[in-house]
Structure formats: structure tokens, C-alpha cells
N, CA and C atoms as an extended XYZ file, in Angstrom:
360
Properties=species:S:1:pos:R:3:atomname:S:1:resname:S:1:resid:I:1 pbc="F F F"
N       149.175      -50.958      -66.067 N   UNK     1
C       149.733      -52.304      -66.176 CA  UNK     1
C       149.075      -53.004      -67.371 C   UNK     1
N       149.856      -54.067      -68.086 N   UNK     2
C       149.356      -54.390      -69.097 CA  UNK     2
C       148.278      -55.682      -68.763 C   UNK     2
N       147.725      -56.058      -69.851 N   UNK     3
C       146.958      -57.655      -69.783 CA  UNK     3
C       147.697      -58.425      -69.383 C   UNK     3
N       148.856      -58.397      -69.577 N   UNK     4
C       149.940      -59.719      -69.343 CA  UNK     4
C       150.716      -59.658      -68.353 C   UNK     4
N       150.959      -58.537      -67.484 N   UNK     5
C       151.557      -58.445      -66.220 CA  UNK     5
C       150.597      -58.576      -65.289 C   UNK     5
N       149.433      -58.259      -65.647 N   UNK     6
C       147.994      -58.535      -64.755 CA  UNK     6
C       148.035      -60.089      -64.827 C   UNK     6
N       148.226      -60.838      -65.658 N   UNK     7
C       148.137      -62.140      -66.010 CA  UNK     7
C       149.083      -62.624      -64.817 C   UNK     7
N       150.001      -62.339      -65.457 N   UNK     8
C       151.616      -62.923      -64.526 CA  UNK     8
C       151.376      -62.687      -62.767 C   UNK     8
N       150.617      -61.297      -62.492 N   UNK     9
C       150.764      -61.274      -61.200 CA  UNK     9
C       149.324      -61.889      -60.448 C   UNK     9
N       148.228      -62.342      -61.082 N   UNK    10
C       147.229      -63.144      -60.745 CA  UNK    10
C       147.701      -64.881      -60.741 C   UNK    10
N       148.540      -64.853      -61.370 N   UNK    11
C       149.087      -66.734      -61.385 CA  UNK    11
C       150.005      -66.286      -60.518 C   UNK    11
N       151.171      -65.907      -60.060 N   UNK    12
C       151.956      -65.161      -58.763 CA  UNK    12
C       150.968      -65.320      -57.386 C   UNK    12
N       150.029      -64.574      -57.632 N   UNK    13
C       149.182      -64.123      -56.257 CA  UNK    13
C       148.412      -65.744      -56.113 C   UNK    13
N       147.683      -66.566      -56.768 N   UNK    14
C       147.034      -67.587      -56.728 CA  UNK    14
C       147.638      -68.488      -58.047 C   UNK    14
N       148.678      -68.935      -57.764 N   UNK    15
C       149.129      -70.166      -58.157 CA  UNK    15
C       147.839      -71.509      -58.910 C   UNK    15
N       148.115      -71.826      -59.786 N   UNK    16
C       147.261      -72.997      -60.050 CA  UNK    16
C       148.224      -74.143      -60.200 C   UNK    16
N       147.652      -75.390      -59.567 N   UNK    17
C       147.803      -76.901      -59.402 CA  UNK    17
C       149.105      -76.588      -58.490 C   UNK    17
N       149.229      -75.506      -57.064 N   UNK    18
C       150.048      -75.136      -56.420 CA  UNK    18
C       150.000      -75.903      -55.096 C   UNK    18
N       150.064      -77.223      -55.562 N   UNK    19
C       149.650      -78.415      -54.361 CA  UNK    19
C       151.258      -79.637      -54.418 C   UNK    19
N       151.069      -79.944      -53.458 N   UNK    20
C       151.376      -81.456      -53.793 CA  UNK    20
C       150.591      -83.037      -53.874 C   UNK    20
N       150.472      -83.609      -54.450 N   UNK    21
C       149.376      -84.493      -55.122 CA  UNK    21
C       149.432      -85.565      -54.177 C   UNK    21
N       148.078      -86.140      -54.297 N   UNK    22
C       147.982      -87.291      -53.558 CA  UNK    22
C       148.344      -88.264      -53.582 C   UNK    22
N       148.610      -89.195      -53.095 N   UNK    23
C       149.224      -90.714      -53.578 CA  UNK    23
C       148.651      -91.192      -54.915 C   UNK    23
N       149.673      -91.725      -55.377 N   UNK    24
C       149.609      -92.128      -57.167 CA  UNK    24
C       150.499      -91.409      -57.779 C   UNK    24
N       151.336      -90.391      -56.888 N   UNK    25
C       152.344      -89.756      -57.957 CA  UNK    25
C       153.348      -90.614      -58.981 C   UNK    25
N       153.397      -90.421      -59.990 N   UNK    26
C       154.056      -90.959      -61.300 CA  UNK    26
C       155.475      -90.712      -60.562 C   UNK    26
N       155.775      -89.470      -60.960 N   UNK    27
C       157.191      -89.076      -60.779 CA  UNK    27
C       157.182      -87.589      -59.790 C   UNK    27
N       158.457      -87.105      -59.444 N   UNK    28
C       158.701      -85.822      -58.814 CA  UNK    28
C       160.191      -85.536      -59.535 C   UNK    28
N       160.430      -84.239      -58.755 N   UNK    29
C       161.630      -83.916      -59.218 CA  UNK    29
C       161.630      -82.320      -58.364 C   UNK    29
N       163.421      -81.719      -58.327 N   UNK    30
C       163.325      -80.686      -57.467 CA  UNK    30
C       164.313      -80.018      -58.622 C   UNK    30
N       163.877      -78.631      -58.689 N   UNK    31
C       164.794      -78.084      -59.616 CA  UNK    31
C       165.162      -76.851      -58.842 C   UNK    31
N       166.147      -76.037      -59.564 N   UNK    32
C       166.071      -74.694      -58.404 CA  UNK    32
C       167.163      -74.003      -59.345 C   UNK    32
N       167.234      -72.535      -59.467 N   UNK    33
C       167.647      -71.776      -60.060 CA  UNK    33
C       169.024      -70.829      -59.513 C   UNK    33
N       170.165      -71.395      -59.177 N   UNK    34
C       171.281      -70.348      -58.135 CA  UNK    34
C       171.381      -69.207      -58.185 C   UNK    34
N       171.192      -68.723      -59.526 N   UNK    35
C       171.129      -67.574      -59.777 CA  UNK    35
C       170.682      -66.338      -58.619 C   UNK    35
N       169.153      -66.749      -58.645 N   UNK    36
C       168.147      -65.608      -57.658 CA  UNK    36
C       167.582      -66.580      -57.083 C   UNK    36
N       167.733      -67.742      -56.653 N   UNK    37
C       167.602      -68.488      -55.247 CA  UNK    37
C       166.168      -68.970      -55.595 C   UNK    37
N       165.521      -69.773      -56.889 N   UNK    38
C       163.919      -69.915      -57.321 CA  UNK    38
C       164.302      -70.969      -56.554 C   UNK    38
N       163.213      -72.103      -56.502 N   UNK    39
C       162.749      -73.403      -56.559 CA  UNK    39
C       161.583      -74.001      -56.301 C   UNK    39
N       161.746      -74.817      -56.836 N   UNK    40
C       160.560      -76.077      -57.331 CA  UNK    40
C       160.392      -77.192      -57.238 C   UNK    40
N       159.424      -77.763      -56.336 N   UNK    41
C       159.352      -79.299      -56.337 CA  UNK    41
C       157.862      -79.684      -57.209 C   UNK    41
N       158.491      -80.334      -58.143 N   UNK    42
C       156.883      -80.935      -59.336 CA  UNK    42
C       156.734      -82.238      -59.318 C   UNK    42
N       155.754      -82.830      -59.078 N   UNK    43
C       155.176      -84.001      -59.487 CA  UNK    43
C       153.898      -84.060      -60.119 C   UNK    43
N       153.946      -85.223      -60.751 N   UNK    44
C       153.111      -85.875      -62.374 CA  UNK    44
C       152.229      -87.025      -61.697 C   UNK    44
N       151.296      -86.935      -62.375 N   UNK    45
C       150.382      -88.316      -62.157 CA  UNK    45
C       150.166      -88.272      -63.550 C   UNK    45
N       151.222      -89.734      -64.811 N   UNK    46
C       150.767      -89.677      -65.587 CA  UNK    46
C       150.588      -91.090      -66.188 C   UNK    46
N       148.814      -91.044      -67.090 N   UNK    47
C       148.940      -92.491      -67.320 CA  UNK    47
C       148.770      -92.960      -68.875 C   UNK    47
N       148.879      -93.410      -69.198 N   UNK    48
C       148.669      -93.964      -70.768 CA  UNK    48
C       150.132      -92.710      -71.360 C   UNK    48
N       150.514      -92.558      -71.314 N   UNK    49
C       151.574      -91.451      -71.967 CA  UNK    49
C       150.670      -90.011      -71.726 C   UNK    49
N       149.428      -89.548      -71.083 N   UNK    50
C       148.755      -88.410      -71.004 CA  UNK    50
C       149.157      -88.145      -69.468 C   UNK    50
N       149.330      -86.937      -69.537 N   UNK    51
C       148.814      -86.067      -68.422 CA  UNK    51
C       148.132      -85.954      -67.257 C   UNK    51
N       147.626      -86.851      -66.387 N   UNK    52
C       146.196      -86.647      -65.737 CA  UNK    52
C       146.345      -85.748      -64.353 C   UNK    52
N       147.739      -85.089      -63.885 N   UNK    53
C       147.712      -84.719      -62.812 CA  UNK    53
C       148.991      -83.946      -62.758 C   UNK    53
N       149.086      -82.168      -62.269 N   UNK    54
C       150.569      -82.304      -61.979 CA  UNK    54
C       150.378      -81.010      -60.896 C   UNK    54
N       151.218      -80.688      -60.364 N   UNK    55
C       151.400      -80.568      -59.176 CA  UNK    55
C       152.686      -79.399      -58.807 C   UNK    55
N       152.695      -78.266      -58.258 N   UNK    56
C       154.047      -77.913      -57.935 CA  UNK    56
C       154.270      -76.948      -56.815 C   UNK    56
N       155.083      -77.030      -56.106 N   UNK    57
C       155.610      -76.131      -54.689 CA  UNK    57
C       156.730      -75.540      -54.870 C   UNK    57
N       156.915      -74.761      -53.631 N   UNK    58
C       157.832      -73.787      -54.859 CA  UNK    58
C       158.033      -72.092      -53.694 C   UNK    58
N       159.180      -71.726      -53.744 N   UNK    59
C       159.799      -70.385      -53.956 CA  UNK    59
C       160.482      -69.738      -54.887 C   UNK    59
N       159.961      -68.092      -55.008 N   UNK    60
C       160.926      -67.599      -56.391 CA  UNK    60
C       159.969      -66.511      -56.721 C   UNK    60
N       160.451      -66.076      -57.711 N   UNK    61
C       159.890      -64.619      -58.085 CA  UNK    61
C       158.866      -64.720      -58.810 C   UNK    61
N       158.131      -64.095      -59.039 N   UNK    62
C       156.904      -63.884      -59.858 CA  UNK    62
C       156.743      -64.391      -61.310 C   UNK    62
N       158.114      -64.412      -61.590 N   UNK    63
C       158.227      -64.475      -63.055 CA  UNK    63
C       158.047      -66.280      -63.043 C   UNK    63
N       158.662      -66.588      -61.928 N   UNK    64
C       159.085      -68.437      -61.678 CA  UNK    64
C       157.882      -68.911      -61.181 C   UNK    64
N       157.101      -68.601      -60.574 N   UNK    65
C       155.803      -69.444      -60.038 CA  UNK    65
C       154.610      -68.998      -60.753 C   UNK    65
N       154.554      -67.980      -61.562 N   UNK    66
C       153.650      -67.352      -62.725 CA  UNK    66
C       153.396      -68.328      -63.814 C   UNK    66
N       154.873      -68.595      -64.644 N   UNK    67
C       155.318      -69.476      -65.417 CA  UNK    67
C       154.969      -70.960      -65.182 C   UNK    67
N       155.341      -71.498      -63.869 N   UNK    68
C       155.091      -72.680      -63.054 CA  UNK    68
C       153.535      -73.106      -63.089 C   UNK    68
N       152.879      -71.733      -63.102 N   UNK    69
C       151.590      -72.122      -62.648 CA  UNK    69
C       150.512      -71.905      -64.590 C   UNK    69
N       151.310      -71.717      -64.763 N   UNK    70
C       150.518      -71.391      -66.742 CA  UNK    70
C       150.693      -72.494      -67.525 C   UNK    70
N       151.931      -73.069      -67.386 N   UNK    71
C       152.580      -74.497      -67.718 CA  UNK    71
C       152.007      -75.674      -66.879 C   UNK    71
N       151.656      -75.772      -65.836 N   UNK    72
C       150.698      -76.774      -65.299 CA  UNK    72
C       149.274      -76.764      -65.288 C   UNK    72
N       148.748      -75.755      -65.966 N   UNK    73
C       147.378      -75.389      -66.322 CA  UNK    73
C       147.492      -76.226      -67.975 C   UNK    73
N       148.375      -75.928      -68.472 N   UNK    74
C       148.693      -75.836      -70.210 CA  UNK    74
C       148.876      -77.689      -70.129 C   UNK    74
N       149.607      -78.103      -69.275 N   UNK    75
C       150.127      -79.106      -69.645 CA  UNK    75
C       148.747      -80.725      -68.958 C   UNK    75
N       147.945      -80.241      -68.223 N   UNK    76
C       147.133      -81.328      -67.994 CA  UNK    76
C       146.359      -81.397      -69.393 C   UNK    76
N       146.293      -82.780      -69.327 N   UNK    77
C       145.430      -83.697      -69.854 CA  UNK    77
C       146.297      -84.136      -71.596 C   UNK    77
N       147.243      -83.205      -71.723 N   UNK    78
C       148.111      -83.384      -72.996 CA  UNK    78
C       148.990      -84.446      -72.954 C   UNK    78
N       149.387      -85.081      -74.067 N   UNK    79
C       150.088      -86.765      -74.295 CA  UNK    79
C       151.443      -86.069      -73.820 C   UNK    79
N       152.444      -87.129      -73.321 N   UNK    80
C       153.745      -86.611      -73.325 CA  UNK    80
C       154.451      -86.332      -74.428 C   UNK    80
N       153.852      -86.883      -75.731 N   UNK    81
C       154.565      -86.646      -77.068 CA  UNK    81
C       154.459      -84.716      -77.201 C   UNK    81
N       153.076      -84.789      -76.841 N   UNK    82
C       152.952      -82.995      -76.835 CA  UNK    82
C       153.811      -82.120      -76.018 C   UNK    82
N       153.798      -82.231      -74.958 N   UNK    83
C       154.916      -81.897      -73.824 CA  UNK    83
C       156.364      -81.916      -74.371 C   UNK    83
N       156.630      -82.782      -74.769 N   UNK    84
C       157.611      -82.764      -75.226 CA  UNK    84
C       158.305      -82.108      -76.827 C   UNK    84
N       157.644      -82.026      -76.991 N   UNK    85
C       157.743      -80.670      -78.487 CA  UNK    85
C       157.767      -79.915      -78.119 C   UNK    85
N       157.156      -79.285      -77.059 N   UNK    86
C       157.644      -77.940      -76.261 CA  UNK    86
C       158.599      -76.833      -76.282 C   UNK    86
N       158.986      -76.463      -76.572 N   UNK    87
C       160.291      -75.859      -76.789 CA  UNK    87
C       160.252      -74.382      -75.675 C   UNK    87
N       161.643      -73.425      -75.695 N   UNK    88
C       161.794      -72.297      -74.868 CA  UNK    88
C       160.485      -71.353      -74.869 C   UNK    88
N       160.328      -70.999      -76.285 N   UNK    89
C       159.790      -70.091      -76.995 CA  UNK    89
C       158.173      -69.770      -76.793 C   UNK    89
N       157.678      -71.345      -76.565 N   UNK    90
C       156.204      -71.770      -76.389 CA  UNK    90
C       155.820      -71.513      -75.205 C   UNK    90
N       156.760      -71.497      -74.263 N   UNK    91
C       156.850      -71.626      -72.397 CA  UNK    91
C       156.963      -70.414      -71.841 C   UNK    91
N       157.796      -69.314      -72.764 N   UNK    92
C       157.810      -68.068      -72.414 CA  UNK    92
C       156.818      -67.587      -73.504 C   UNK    92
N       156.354      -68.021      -74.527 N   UNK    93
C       154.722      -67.290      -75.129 CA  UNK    93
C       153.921      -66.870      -74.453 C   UNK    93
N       153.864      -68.382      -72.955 N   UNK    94
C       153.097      -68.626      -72.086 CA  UNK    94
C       152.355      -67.110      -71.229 C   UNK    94
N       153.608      -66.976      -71.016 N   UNK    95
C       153.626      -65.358      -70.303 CA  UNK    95
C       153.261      -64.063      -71.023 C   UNK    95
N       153.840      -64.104      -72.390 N   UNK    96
C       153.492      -62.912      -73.061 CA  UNK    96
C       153.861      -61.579      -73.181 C   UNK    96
N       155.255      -61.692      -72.430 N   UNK    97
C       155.931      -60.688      -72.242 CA  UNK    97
C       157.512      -61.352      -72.774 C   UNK    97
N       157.991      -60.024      -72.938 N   UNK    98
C       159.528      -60.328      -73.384 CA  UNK    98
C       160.395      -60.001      -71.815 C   UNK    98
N       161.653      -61.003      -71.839 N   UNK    99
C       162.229      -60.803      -71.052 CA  UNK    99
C       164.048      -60.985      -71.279 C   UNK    99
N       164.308      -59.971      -70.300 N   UNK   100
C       165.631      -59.629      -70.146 CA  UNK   100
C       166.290      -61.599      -70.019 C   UNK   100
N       167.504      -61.785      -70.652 N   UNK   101
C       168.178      -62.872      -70.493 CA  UNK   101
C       168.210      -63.477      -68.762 C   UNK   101
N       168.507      -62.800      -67.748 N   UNK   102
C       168.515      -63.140      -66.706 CA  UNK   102
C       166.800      -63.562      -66.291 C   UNK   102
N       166.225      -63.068      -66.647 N   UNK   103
C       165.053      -63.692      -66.346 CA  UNK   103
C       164.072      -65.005      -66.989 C   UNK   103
N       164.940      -65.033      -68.118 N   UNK   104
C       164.631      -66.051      -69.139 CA  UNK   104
C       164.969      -67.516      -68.213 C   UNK   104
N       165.826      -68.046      -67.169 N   UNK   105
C       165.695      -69.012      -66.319 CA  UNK   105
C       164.644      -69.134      -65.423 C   UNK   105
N       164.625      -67.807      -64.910 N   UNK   106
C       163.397      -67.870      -64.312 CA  UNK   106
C       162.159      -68.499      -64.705 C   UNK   106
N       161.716      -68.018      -65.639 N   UNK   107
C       160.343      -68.649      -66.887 CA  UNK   107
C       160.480      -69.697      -67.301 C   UNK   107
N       161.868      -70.180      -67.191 N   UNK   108
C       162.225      -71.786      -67.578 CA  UNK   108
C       161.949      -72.872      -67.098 C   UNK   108
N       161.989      -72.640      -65.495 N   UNK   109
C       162.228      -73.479      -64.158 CA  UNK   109
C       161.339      -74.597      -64.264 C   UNK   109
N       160.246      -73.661      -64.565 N   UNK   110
C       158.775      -74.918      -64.646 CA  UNK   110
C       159.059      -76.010      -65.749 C   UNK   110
N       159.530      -75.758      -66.489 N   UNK   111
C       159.690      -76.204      -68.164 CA  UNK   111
C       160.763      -76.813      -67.887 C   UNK   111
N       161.901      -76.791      -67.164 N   UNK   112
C       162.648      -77.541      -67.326 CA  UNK   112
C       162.628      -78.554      -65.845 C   UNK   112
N       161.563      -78.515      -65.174 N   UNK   113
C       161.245      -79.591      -64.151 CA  UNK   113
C       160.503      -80.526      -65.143 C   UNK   113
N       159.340      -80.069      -65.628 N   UNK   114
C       158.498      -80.758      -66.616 CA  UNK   114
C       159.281      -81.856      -67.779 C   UNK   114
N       160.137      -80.883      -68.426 N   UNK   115
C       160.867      -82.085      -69.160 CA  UNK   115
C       162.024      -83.309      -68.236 C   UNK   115
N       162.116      -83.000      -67.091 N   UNK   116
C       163.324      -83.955      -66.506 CA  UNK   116
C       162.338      -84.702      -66.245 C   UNK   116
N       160.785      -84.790      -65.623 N   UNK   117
C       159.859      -85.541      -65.244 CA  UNK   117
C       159.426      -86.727      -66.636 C   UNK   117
N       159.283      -86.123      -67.426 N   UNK   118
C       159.021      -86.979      -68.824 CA  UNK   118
C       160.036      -87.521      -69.168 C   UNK   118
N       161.043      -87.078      -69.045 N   UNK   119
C       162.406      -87.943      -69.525 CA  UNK   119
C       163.228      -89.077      -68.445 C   UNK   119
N       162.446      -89.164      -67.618 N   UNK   120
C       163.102      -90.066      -66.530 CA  UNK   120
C       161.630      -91.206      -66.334 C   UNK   120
């Protein structure tokens, strides 16, 4: 197995910031993937335009709560201006592996809860 599937299946097996947050949540949001049945509930504790807290629960495949959990490691303590430059490319870097188109939502899920949270 490579460095990066070892990676993927240690954030899989132990999730980070795989909570839901304490009172003070900023925002939430529920996203979910029809495809292969993922989902995600994320919430933000954020203040000055930074980062200070985020949060996510969740069913789905390895590839979706791997991703979920690399992107909420990546994304504390960063301004929302940063977050938001973000793009596909940076989110699936995250992981380090290439993936088949159908799985490319998967790796998204987190990333695209994250941006509906900043944009609302």
C-alpha cells in the first residue's frame, strides 16, 4: 500500500474534528452525495473572517470522510479569503492520489459543504 492510501485509510479509520461543536456554532450545513449514498453534516465556528473551529459528521466511503477529515485539519485557523481560493484541484491534492471521475464527488463533499458554509 502506498503513503497515501495509508494516509486516506488512517483519516477513514480516525477521522479528525469528527465531532459536532459546541455552542457558538457560526453556521452548519448538510450536504450528501446520491450517487453512492455519502453524507455530511459541517459546522464552523468562525470569527473575524478566520477559522477558529469546524466540525463534521458524516456517512460515506473512505474516499468522503478521508477528504472531510484532511480539509478540516487544513482549513482551521485560515481567513475565509484563503478558503475560498480553494479550488477542486487543491482538495483532491489533499489526498494525493488520482481518482476515477466517479469518485472525484466523493473527495468533493467536504469542499463543497465548506464553501456553502462561507458563502451563506
Amino acid at each position: 500500500m502506498s503513503i497515501y492510501a495509508d494516509l486516506i485509510l488512517d483519516h477513514y479509520q480516525h477521522p479528525r474534528n469528527n465531532t459536532l461543536l459546541t455552542p457558538g456554532v457560526s453556521k452548519s450545513v448538510d450536504v450528501n452525495n446520491p450517487l453512492c449514498g455519502d453524507k455530511l453534516h459541517m459546522e464552523i465556528i468562525e470569527k473575524d473572517g478566520v477559522m477558529q473551529e469546524i466540525g463534521f459528521t458524516g456517512e460515506g466511503c473512505a474516499i468522503s470522510i478521508a477528504s472531510a477529515s484532511m480539509l478540516s485539519e487544513y482549513a482551521k485557523g485560515k481567513s475565509k479569503a484563503e478558503l475560498l481560493d480553494l479550488n477542486a484541484q487543491d482538495v483532491v491534492g489533499l489526498l494525493g492520489i488520482d481518482l476515477t471521475p466517479n469518485r472525484m464527488k466523493c473527495a468533493l463533499l467536504g469542499w463543497e459543504a465548506l464553501i456553502k458554509l462561507l458563502n451563506n
